[in-house]
DRENVOSE-267460 format. One record per residue (C-alpha): residue number from 1; residue in one letter; x, y, z. Coordinates in nm, 2 decimals, always signed. Layout:
// DRENVOSE-267460
<atom><seq>NUM</seq><type>A</type><u>X</u><v>Y</v><w>Z</w></atom>
...
This chain:
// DRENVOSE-267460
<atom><seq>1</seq><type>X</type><u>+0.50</u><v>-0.77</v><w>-0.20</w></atom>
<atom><seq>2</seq><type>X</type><u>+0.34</u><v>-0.85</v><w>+0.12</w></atom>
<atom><seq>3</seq><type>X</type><u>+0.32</u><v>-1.22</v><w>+0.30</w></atom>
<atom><seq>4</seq><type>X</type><u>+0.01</u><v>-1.34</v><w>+0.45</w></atom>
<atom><seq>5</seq><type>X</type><u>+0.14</u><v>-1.50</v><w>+0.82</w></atom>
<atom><seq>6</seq><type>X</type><u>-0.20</u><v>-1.51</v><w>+0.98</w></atom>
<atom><seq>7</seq><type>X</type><u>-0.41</u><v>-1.83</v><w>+1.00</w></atom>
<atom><seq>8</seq><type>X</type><u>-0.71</u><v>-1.73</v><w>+0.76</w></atom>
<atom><seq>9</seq><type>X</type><u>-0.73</u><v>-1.63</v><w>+0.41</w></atom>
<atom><seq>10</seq><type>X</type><u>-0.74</u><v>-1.24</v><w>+0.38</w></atom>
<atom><seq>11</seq><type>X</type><u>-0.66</u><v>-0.96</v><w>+0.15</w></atom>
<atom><seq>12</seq><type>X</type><u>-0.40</u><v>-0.67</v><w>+0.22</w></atom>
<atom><seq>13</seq><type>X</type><u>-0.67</u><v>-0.43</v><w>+0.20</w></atom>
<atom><seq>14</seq><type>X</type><u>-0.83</u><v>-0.57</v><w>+0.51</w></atom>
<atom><seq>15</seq><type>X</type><u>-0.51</u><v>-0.69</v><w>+0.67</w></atom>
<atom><seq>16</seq><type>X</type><u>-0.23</u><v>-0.36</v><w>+0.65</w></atom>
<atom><seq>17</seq><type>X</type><u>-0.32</u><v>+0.00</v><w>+0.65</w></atom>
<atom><seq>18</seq><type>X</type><u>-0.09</u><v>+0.22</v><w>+0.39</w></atom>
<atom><seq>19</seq><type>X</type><u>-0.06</u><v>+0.56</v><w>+0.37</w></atom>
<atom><seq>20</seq><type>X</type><u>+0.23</u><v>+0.79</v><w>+0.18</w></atom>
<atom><seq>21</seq><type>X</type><u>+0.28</u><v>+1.19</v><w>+0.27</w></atom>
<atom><seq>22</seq><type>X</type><u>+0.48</u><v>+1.42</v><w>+0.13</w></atom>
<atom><seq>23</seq><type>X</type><u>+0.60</u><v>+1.74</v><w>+0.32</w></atom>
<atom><seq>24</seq><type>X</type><u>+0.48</u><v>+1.55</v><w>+0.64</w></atom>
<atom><seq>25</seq><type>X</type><u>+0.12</u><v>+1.53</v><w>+0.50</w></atom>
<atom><seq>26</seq><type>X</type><u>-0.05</u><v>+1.19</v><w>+0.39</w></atom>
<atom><seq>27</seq><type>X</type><u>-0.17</u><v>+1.20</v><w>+0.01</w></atom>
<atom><seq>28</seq><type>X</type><u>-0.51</u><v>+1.12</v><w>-0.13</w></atom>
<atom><seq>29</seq><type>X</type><u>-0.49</u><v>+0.75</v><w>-0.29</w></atom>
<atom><seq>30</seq><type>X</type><u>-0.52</u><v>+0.83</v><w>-0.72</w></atom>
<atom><seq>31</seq><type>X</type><u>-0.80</u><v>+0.65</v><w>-0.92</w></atom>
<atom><seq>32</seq><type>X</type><u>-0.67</u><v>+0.51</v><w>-1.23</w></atom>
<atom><seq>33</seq><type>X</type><u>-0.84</u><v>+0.29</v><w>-1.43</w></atom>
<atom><seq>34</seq><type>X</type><u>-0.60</u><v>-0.01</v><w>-1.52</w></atom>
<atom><seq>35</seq><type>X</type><u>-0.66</u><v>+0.04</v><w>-1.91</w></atom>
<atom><seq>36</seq><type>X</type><u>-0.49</u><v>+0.39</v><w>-1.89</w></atom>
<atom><seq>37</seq><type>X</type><u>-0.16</u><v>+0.27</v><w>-1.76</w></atom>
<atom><seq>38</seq><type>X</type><u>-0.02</u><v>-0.03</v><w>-1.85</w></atom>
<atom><seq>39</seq><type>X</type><u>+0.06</u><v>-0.31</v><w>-1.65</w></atom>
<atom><seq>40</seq><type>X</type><u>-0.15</u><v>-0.12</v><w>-1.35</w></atom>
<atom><seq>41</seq><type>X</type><u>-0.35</u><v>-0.33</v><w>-1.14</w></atom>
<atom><seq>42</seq><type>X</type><u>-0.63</u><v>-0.17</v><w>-0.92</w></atom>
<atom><seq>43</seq><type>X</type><u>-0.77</u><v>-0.48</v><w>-0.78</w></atom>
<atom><seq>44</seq><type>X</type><u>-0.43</u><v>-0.63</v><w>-0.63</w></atom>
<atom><seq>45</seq><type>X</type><u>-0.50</u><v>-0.50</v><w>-0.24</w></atom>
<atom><seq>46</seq><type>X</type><u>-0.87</u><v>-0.69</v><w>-0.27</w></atom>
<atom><seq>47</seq><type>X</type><u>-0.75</u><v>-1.06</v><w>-0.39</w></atom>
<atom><seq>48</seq><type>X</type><u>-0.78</u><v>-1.32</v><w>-0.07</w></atom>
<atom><seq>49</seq><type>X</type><u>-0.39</u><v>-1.48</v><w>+0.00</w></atom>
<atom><seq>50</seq><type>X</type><u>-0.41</u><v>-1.79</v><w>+0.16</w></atom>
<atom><seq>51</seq><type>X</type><u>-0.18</u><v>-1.81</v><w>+0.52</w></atom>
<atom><seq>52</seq><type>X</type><u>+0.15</u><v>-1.85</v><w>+0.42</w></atom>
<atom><seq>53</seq><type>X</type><u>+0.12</u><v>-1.68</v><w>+0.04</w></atom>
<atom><seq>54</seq><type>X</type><u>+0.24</u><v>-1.37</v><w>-0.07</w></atom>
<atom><seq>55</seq><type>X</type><u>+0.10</u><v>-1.12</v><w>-0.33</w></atom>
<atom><seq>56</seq><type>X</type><u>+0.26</u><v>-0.81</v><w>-0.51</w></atom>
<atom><seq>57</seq><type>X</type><u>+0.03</u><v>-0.52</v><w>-0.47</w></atom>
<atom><seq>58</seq><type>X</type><u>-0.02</u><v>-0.18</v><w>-0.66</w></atom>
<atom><seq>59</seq><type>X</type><u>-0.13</u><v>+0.12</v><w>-0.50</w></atom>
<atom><seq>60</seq><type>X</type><u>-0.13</u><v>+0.48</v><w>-0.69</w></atom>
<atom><seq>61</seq><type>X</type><u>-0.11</u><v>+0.83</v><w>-0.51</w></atom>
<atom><seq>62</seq><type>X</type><u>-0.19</u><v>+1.18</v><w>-0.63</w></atom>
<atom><seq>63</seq><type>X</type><u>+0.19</u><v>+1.36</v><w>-0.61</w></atom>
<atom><seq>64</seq><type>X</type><u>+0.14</u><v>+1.73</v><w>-0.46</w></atom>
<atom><seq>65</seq><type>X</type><u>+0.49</u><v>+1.79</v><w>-0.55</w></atom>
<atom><seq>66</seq><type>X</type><u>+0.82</u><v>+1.67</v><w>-0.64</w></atom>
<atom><seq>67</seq><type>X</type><u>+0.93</u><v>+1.59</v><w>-0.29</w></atom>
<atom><seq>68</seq><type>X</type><u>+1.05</u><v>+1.30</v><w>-0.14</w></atom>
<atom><seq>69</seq><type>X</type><u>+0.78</u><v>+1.03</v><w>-0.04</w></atom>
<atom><seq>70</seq><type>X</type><u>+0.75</u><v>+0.88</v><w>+0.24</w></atom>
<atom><seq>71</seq><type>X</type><u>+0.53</u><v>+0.55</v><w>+0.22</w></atom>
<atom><seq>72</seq><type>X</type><u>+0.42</u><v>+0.38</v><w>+0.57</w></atom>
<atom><seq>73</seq><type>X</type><u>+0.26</u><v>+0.01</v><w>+0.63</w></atom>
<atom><seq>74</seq><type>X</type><u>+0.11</u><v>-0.07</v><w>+0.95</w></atom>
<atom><seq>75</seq><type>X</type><u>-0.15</u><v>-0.35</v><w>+1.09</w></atom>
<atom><seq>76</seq><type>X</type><u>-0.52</u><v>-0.25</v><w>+1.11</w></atom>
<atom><seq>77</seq><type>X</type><u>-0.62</u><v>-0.26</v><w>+1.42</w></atom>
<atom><seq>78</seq><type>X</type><u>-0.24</u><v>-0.29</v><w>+1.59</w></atom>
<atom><seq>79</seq><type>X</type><u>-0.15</u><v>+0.06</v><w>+1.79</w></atom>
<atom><seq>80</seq><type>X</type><u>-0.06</u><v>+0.39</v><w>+1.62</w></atom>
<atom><seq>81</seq><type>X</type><u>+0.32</u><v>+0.30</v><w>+1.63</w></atom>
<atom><seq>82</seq><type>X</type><u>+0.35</u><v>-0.02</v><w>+1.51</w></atom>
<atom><seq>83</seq><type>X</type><u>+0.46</u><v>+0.05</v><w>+1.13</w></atom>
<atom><seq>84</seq><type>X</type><u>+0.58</u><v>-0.28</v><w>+0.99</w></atom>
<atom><seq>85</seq><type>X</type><u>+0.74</u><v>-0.14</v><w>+0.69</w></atom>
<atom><seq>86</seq><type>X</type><u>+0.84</u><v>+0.25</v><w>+0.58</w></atom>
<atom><seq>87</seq><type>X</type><u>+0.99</u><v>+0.31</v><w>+0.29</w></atom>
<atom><seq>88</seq><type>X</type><u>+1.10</u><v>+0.68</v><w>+0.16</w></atom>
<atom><seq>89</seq><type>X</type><u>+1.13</u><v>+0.70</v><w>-0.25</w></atom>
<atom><seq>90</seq><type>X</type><u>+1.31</u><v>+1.03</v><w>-0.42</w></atom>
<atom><seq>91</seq><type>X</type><u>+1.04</u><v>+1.17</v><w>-0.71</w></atom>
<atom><seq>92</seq><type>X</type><u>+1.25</u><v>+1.15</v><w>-1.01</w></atom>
């Protein structure tokens, strides 16, 4: 779930940039179209929150193994460093 604390409507697609790696290396995003899984959303990252909203977005990765993965959020535009949330998830 992300929160939408700037002053204009925008999406999370335009507004945080998310990548995951495993084994240090950042995966390729998985296409899946939302009839083959159920419950799977593909257009939640493109739908405009108003300021002050928040919105639960689905995002699907291609695994390259059974690693742990790492999964990093950060602002477009803001510097290299400035991750606002990481979150690391054991591949069951």
């Amino acid at each position: 779930t992300w929160a939408n604390n700037s002053d204009s409507d925008i999406s999370f697609a335009a507004a945080v940039s998310a990548k995951a790696f495993q084994n240090d290396v950042q995966l390729d995003s998985a296409v899946i179209n939302s009839s083959q899984v159920d419950g799977y959303d593909s257009g939640t990252t493109l739908k405009d929150v108003k300021p002050g909203a928040s919105q639960t977005v689905q995002m699907a990765y291609e695994l390259s193994d059974q690693s742990t993965l790492t999964f990093e959020c950060s602002e477009y535009f803001a510097s290299k460093n400035a991750k606002l949330a990481t979150q690391t998830f054991e591949i069951a």
